[in-house]
N, C-alpha and C positions, 0 to 999 in steps of 0.2 A: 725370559726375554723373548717378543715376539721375533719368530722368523721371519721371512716373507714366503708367500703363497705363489703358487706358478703363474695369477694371475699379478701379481708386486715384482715375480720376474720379469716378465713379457712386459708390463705397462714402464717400468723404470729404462730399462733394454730399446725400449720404441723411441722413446722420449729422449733419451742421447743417443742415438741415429740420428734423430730429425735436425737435433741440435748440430749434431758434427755436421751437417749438411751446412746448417745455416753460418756455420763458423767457418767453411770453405768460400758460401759465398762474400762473405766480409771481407776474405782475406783476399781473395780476386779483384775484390770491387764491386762484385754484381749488386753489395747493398750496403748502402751508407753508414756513417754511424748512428744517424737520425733512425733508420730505416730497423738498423739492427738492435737498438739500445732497447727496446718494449721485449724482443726475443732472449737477450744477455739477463735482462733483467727477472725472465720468466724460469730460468734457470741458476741463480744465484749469482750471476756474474756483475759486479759493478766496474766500472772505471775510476781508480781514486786518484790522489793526488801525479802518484809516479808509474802506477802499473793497475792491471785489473789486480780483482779482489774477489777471490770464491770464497761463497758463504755456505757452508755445508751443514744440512740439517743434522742434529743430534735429537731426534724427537724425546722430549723429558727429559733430555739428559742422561738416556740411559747407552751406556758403551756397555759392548765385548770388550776383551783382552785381543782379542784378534781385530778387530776393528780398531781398536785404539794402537795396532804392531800397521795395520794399513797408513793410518794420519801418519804415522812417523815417515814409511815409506815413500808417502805423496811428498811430506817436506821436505826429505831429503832430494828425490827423482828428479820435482818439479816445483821448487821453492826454495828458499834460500835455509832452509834444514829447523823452521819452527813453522810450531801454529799457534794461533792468537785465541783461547777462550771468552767466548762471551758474554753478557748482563742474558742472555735467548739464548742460552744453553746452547749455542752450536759451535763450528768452530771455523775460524776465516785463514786461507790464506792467503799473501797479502804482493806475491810476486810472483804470481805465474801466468806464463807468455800464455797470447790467447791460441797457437797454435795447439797447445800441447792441454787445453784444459779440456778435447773430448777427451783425450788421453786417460784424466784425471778420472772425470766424470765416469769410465770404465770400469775404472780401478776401484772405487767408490761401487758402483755394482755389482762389484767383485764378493763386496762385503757386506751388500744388503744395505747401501747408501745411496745415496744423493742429493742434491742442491736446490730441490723441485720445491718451489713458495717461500723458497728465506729472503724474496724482496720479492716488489710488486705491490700494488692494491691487491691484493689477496687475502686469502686467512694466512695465516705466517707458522711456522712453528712453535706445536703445543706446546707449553710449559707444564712442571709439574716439580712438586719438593722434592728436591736432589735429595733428599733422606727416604723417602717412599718406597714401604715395604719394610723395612728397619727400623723407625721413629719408634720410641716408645710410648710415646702419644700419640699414636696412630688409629683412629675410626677403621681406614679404609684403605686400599691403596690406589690411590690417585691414578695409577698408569693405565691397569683397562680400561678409565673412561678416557684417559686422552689418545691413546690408540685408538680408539673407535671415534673419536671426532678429528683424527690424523687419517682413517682411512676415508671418514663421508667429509671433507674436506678436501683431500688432493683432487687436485684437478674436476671439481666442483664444476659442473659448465654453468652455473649461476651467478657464481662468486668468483669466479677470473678477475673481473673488472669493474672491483667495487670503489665508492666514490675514495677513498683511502687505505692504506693496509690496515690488516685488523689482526690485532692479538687476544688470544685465548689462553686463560692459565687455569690450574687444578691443583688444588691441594686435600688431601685428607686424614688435614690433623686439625683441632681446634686454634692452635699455635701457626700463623700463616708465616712459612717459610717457600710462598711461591707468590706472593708482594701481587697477591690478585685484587686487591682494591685497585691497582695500577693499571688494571688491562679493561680493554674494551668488551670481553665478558669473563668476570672470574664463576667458576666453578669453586664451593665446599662441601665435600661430603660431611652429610650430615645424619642424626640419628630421628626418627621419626616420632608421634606421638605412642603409636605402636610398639615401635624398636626396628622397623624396618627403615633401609640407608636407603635417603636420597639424595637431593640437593639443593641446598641453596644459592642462588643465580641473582648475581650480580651484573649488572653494567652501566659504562657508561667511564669506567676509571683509565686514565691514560699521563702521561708528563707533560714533557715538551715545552711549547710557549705558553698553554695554556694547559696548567696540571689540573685535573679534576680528580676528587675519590669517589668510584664506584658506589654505586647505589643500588638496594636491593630491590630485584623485580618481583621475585619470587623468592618468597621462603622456604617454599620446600615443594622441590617438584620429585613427579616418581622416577623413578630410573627409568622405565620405562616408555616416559615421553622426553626426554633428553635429546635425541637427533631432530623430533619436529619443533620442540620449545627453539633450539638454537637456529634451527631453517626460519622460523616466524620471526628472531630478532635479526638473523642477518638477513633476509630479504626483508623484511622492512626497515633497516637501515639503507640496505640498496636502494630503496624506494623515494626517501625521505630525505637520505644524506646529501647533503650540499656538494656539487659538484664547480658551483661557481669561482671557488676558493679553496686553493687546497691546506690554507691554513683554518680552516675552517668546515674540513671536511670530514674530519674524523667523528664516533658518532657520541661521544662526549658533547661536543656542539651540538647535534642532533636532539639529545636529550634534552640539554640544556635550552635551547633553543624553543622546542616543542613542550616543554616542560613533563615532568617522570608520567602522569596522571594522563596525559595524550600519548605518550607512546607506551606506555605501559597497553593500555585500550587498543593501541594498534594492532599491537605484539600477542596480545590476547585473541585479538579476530582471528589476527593471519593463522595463531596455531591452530584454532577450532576448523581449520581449512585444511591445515596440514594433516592434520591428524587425520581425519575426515580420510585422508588419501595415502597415510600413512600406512604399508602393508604387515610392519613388525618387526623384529631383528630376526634376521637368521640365524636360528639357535647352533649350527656348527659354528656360526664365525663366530658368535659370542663364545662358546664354548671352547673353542682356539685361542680367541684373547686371553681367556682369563686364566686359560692353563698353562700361558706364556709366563705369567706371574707367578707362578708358582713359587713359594719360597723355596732357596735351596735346603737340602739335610742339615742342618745343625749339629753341631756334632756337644758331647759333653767333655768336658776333660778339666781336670784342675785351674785353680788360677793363682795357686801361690808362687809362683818363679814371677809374674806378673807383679804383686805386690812386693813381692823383694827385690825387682828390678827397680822399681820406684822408689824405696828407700835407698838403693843403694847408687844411683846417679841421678843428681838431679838435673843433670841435661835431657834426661828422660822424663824425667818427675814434670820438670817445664811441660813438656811435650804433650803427655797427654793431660794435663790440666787444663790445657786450649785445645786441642785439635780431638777431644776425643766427643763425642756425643752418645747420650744412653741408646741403648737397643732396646727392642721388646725379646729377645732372646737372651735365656740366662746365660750368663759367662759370654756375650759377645758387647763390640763396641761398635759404633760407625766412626768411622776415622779420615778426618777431613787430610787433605796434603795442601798445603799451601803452594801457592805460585805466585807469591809475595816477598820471596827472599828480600832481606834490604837492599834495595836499589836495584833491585829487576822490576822488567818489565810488566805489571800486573796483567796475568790470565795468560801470558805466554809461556810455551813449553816444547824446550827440543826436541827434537828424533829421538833422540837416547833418552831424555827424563820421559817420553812416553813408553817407550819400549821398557824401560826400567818400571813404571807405574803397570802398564800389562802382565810382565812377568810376576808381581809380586801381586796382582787381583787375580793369577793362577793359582800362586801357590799360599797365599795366604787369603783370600776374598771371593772364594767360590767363580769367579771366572769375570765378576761384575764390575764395573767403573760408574758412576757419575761427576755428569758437569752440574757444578750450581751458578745459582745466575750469579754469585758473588766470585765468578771466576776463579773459582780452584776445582780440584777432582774430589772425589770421595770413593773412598771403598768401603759399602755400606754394612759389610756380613765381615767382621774381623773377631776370632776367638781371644780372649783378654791373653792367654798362655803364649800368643803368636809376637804381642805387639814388640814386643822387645827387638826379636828379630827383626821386623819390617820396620822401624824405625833405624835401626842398624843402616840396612839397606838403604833407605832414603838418603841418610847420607851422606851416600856414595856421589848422587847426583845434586848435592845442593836443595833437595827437597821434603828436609827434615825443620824447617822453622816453625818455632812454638809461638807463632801471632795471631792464630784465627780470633777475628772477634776483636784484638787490637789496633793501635793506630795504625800499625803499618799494614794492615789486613784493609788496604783501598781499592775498590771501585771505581776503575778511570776505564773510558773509552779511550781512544786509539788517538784520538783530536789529530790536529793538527801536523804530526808527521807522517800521517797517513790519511786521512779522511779530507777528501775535496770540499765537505760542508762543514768544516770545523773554522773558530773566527780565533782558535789559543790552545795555546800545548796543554795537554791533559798528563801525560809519561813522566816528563818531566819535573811538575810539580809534585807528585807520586814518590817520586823516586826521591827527590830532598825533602819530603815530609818521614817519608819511613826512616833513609838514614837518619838524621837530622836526630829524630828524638829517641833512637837508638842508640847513636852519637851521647845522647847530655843523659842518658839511664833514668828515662822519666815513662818510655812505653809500658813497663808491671805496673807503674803507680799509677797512672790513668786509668788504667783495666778497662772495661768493655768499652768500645765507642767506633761509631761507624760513620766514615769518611769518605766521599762521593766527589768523586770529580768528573763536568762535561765540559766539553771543548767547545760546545757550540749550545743553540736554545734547544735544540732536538733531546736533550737529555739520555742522549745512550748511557750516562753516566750516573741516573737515578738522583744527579745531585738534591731533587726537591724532596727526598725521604731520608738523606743523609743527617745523621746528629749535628753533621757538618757537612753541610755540601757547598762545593766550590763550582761557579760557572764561569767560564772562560768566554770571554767577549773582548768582538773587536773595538776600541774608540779611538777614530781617527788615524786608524794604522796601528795603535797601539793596542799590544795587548793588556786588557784591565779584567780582574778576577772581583764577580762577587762574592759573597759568604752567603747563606743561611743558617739558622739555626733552629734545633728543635724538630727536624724530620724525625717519622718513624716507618720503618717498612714492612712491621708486621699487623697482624689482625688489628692493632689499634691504628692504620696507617696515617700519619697525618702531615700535610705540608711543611716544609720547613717555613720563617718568615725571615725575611731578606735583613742582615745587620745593617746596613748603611751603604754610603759607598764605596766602589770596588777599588780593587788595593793593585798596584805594579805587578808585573813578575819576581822580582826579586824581593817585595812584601809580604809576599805571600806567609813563607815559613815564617817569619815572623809575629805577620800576624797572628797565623796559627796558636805559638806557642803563649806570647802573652794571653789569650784566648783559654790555653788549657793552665797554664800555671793560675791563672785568676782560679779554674775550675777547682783545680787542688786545693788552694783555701778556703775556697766557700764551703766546700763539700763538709754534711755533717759527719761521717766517717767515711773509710774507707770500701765500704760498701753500696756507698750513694754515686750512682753511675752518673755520666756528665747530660744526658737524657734527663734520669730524675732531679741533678740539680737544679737544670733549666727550667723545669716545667715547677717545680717548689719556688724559684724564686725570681723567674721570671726573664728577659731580655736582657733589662735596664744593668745591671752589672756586668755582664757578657758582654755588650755594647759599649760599656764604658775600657773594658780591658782592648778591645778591638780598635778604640779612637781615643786614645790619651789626650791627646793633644783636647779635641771637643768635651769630654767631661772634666778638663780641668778648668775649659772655658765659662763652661756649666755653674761647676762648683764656685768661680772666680764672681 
């Protein structure tokens, strides 16, 4: 895991100074909230609906045990005693006075954090597959490049004040578990004609009101020109990017607009410029990244108390049937935790359930946590001889549910009882869809399927990649939910299309379930996922189970 360097001390240390300055003169008076909101916002701070809101970066997703015993202690000090995980692997929380947030910001310090690019037109916080270094289909590990486009990134003095925020994602396995067709440039490690790893570069993918999927610019660039290929795409989007409109400002539009065959041309000038003046990496700091990654000691030891724990409970058997994912290390597993219990808050997590998940990536996960964008933790280095015990353990805190990859395993932004830009409750619907068909013993039979819920068009909630994504919208005061169907969010990622139209609050679960009960008939067995029954057989059945009332009229 990388540390920081005396110059990541000193620049992070400057940076909340300056801030705590600007936080005193707010609270004086001496600057507005007009005046101050460009500064709150350069440091993670937002104002939501009832109180601010610190966004704290988790670059990749990767935690300490000790930094993840810090989050607990921020929530407890200076928050109402959780924090909220997010789809950008960081972590918000969601009630702390503006008085006390250099405080925060400190503390955060303390542990090799802070909150520097999680908002803003900036570059934002690297992504990368919460399985990285682990995966057993794993090329490469995704983290040294996004540390080194997290450190020629922060505080960038070119790209402070780009026409929109820009995200960047990395994943390196062929299997995209970091939904980089989605971002404004994805990165894939990839194998060369040679056998030497580069990359394939992507851009142009993003949600929102106007989703687009990522386009390839380059199929394979060297490692080696990686920092000036990405300077020639974000400075010529800086260049090009529509500032007239900020719904039109992102460089999806850009592309689109210019079409791939002109900006590609562009993209290609600027880097033969870049490069041109490009002086090369500095082989200590590369050498420093990448011995951050190091994997940890593996150790060997038997795994039959493992397989006879499995036989003999199968409240465990559940368990790791869903939550466990292959390693590339013999006798180990990566082991997702859910923070989906039925009827909790998706991606939130107390003081105690973190301190609980830290102690037990001590002493069972070599010291490691990950956030994935699907808002749970992972502990990626777990010996198969262990799991029994650390599921024991879980537990204790409520954070022992065998749903990963099930219906109640949802992707809801924060909507509407938190987020000032939200037009409908995203929690709530979350919360009666999980019980709900926990409740009537239909979530084993459905088996895999992924449920996406946003509160607003912004799509923090991925709904347009969801198997099933729900958008929360306002009509006329009223809240009205649409559906789609047929999203995917990985390597094959593709838009959902919209069923009809949007259904009540109090429709919704219902919709939902005529929706999946149709699914369980049609299905040729039970191995045909509600993904592959859609795309076999189309809308038109789905659509009919979604509007009774309209294909009876059909059929009439």
């Amino acid at each position: 895991m990388y540390e920081y360097s005396d110059f990541d001390e000193a620049f992070v240390r400057r940076r909340n100074a300056q801030f705590r300055a600007q936080v005193e003169r707010r609270i004086d008076g001496s600057l507005t909230e007009d005046e101050f909101r460009p500064l709150r916002l350069m440091n993670g701070l937002y104002l939501q609906l009832h109180a601010y809101m610190l966004r704290v970066a988790i670059p990749y997703g990767t935690l300490s045990s000790r930094k993840m015993r810090q989050l607990a202690l921020i929530a407890e000090r200076w928050d109402k005693g959780y924090g909220h995980f997010t789809t950008r692997q960081n972590i918000q929380f969601n009630w702390p006075k503006l008085t006390d947030v250099p405080e925060i910001l400190d503390a955060l310090a303390d542990v090799e954090m802070h909150a520097i690019q999680t908002s803003g037109n900036t570059i934002r916080n690297v992504t990368a597959d919460h399985f990285a270094g682990a995966a057993a289909d794993e090329i490469e590990d995704p983290r040294p490049t996004a540390e080194l486009i997290r450190q020629w990134s922060t505080d960038h003095p070119e790209f402070q004040f780009l026409p929109r925020k820009f995200k960047i994602g990395v994943t390196g396995s062929p299997h995209d578990r970091a939904v980089i067709k989605s971002h404004d440039i994805g990165l894939r490690i990839v194998r060369g004609s040679g056998g030497q790893t580069g990359y394939e570069v992507l851009v142009g993918g993003g949600l929102g009101r106007t989703p687009m999927v990522a386009q390839v610019i380059r199929p394979f660039l060297k490692k080696a020109d990686l920092l000036p290929y990405l300077e020639a795409i974000v400075s010529t989007y800086n260049l090009m990017g529509r500032r007239d409109n900020k719904y039109k400002a992102r460089i999806k539009i850009t592309v689109f607009e210019n079409g791939m065959e002109k900006f590609r041309d562009a993209v290609e000038s600027r880097f033969e410029e870049v490069k041109r003046e490009f002086t090369g990496f500095d082989p200590e700091v590369i050498a420093k990244i990448e011995h951050s990654f190091t994997p940890p000691a593996f150790r060997t030891a038997p795994e039959d108390g493992y397989e006879t724990a499995r036989k003999a409970d199968p409240v465990f058997r559940a368990w790791t049937d869903t939550n466990l994912t292959a390693h590339r290390a013999p006798g180990y597993a990566i082991v997702t935790i859910s923070l989906k219990a039925h009827g909790a808050t998706p991606g939130d997590a107390s003081a105690a359930q973190m301190r609980l998940m830290a102690d037990l990536a001590d002493r069972y996960g070599h010291g490691e946590l990950r956030i994935s964008h699907e808002q749970n933790v992972v502990l990626p280095h777990v010996h198969k001889s262990d799991l029994w015990a650390l599921h024991a353990a879980l537990k204790s805190e409520g954070l022992a549910t065998a749903n990963i990859g099930l219906v109640s395993d949802i992707i809801a932004c924060p909507g509407m009882d938190y987020c000032a830009l939200a037009t409908a409750r995203s929690i709530p619907i979350a919360q009666q869809i999980a019980t709900h068909f926990k409740a009537i013993g239909l979530e084993e039979d459905i088996g895999a399927l992924k449920i996406k819920i946003s509160g607003c068009i912004n799509a923090c909630g991925h709904h347009h990649v969801g198997h099933i994504g729900i958008l929360g919208l306002d009509r006329a005061g009223v809240e009205n939910y649409q559906i789609t169907l047929g999203g995917d969010h990985t390597e094959n990622l593709t838009l959902g299309e919209r069923a009809g139209p949007g259904f009540a609050y109090d429709e919704v679960v219902p919709a939902i379930e005529r929706l999946l009960r149709a699914y369980l008939a049609l299905r040729d067995d039970m191995s045909e996922t509600f993904l592959d029954a859609y795309r076999r057989l189309g809308a038109e059945p789905f659509k009919a189970a979604l509007y009774p009332a309209e294909a009876a009229r059909d059929a009439a």
